[in-house]
C-alpha positions, 0 to 999 in steps of 0.5 A, a space after each residue: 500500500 502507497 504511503 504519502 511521501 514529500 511531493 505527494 498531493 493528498 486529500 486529509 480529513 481532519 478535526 482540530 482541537 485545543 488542549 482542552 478539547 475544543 473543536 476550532 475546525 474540521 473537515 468532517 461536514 465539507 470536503 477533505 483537505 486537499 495539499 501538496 506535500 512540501 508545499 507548505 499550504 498548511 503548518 508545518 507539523 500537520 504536513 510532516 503527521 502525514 507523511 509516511 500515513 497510508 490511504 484510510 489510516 487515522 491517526 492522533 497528532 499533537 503539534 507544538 506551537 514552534 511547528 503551529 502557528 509559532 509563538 504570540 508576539 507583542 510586537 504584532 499588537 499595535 493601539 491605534 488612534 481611532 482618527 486613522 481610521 475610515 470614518 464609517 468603522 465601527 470596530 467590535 472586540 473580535 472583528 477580523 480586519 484586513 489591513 494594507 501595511 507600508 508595503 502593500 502587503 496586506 494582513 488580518 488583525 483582530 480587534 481586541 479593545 475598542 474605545 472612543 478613541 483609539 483600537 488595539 490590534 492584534 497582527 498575531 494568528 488566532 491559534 499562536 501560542 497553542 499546541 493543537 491537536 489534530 485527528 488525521 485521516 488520509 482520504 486520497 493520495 492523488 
């Protein structure tokens, strides 16, 4: 039986979960995941669980936070003066902007705090800082 290998592309089901066992996504109630093996689609620890897997296994992974999203950073968190900002936004703590830095690159940030006068930020990926939990099952190796 063919086992997926680097440069493979698969089709994975997964179910993603906290230490505490909440469910933040899973592929159960859509379609299967589908990625190219060293591509780098998805994070790094998720890739490497499904090397060597073969079609139809399950398996339980534990990926930490250097091989996730990486560690939280408080550079990323930024308070920003409320004049900056178009005057139709109306920000909510929990509200998932996309903002254009200097660059032009544009990025999501995350309201955290909301006052008359100023917004803070965050740049930092929702599940930084967290060791995640996945429940594997490799569907397809196309």
């Amino acid at each position: 039986m063919a086992q997926a290998k680097q440069g493979d592309t698969v089709q994975v089901h997964y179910t993603g979960k906290l230490g505490d066992g909440t469910v933040f996504d899973t592929s159960r109630e859509r379609y299967p995941l589908q990625f190219n093996i060293g591509k780098g689609a998805v994070i790094a620890g998720f890739e490497q669980a499904v090397v060597g897997m073969n079609v139809g296994e399950s398996k339980t992974v534990t990926i930490p936070v250097d091989q996730a999203y990486g560690q939280r950073r408080e550079d990323m968190v930024v308070t920003m003066d409320r004049s900056q900002l178009p005057v139709d936004l109306n920000p909510s703590v929990g509200q998932r902007l996309e903002m254009t830095q200097a660059d032009d690159q544009n990025i999501l940030v995350t309201v955290t705090a909301v006052t008359d006068r100023t917004m803070t930020l965050d740049a930092n990926h929702p599940l930084s800082g967290k060791e995640l939990i996945f429940d594997l099952e490799l569907v397809k190796i196309l």
